[in-house]
C-alpha positions in Angstrom: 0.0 0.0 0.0 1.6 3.6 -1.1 1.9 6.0 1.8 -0.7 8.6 1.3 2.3 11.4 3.0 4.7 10.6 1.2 4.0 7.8 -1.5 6.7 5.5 -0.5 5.9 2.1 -1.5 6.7 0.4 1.4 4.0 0.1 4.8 3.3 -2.4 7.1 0.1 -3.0 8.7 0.4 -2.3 12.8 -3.5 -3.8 13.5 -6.2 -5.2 11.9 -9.8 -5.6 12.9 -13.1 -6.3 11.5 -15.2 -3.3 10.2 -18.7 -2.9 9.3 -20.2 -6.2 11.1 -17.6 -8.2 9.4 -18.0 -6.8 6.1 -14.8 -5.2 5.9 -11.5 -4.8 7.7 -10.1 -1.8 9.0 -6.3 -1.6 8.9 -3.8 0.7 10.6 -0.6 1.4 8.9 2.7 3.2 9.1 5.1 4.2 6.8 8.7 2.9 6.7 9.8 6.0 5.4 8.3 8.6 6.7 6.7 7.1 9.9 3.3 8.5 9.4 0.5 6.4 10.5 -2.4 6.0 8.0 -5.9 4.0 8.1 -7.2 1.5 5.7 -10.2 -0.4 4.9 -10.4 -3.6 2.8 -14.0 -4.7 1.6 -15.3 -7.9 -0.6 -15.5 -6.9 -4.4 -17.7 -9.3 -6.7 -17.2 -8.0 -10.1 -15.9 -4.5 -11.1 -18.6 -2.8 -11.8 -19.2 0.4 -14.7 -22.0 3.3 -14.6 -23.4 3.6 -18.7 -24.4 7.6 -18.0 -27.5 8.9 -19.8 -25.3 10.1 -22.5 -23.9 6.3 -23.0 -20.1 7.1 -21.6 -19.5 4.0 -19.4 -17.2 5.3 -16.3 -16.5 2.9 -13.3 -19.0 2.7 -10.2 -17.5 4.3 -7.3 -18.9 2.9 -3.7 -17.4 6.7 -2.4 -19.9 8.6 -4.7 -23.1 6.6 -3.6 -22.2 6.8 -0.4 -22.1 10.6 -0.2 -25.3 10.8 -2.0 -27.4 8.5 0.5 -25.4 10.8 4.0 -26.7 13.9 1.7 -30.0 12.6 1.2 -30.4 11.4 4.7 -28.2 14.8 6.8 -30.3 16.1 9.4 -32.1 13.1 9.1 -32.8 10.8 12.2 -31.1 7.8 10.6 -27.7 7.4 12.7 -23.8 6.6 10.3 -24.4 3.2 10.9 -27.2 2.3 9.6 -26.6 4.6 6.5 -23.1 2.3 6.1 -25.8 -0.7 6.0 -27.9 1.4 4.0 -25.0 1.8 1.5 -23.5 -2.0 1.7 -26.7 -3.8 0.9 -27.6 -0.9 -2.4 -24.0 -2.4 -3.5 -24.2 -5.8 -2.7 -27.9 -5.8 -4.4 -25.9 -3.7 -7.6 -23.3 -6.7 -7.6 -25.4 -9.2 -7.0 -27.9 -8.2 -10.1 -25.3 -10.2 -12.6 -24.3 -7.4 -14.3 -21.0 -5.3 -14.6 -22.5 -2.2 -16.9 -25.7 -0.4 -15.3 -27.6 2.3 -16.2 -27.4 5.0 -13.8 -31.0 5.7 -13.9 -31.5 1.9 -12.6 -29.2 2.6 -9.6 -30.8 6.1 -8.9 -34.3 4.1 -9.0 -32.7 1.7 -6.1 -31.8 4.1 -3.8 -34.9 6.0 -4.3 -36.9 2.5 -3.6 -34.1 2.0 -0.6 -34.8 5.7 0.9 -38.6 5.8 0.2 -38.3 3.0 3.0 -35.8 4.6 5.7 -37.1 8.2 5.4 -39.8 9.5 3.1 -37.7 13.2 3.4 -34.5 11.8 2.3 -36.6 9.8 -0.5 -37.8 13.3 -1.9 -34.6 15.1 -1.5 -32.8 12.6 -3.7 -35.5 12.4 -6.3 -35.7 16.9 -6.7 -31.7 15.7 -7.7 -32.2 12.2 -10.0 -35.5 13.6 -11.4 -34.3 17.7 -11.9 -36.7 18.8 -10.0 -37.6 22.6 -11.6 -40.5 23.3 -9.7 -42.9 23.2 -7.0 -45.2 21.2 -9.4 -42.8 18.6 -9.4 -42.5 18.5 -5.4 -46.3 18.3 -5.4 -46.5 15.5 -7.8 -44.0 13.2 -5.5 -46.2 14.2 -2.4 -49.4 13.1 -4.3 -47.4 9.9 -4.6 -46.9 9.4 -1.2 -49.7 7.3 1.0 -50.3 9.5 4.1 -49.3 12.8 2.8 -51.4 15.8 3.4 -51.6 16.2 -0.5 -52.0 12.7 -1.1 -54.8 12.6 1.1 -56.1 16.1 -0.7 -55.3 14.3 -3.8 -57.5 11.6 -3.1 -60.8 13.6 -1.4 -61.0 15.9 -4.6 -60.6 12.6 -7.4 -63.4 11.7 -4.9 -65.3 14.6 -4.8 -64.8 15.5 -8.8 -66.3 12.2 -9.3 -69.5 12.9 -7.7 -70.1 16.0 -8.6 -67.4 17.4 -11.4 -66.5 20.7 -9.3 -64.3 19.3 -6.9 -66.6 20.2 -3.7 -66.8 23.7 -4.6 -70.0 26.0 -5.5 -70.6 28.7 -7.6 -67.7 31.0 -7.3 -65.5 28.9 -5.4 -67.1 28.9 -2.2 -66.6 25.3 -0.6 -70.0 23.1 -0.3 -70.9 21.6 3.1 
């Protein structure tokens, strides 16, 4: 391993220990050279796996870059590091274990929005204003319609309701709601 300080070729691993409930290993190192003391982390990898963008470049999947997306969906969030690091491990063992080493980028945007939609219905619509390019507040309303148990889902639903009956949407003559 090349030393991060100085990038001397030469380190030697002063502890190891299991990471991640077993899924990875965390290493510390020093540096024969310049004596610094660096950590590492060693994790199981399948199959290299490539992104295909939208505009067909393929570019290689980087765990790093999903990561950050799911802790900047989820910040402020009541959902505590480790759990996101599970969060994060099983979106990658699902992407490795799907068979196949080129992906669409829209298919792995649609499984973390599945995966969030679960953990925290916030995070869920913060990541899809990004994946989707959210413009609006049309297109924030649209999601929330989407939602079971939002306020405008439930609006949603009372006026498809109400329009059915009577084609006004619950409302009179100059907009005046009916009892």
């Amino acid at each position: 391993m090349r030393c991060p300080f100085c990038g001397h070729d030469d380190t030697q691993v002063k502890d190891s220990r299991p990471h991640e409930d077993g899924a990875a290993i965390r290493r510390r190192r020093i540096c024969a050279s310049c004596g610094q003391r660096f950590t590492t982390i060693e994790r199981v990898q399948l199959r290299d796996l490539y992104v295909v963008k939208a505009d067909a470049r393929r570019v290689p999947f980087e765990r790093d870059k999903l990561a950050r997306s799911v802790r900047i969906a989820l910040r402020k969030r009541p959902v505590d590091d480790e759990r996101i690091e599970r969060i994060v491990n099983g979106l990658v063992r699902k992407l490795e274990a799907s068979g196949e080493t080129d992906i669409p980028s829209a298919d792995i945007g649609k499984l973390v929005m599945d995966t969030l939609r679960e953990v925290d219905i916030v995070a869920y619509i913060r990541f899809a204003s990004v994946h989707w390019d959210f413009r609006e507040t049309k297109d924030f309303a649209a999601i929330l319609e989407s939602i079971p148990g939002t306020v405008e889902a439930r609006a949603a639903a009372a006026g498809a309701r109400k329009d059915d009956a009577s084609g006004d949407g619950g409302y009179g003559p100059g907009g005046v709601k009916r009892r």
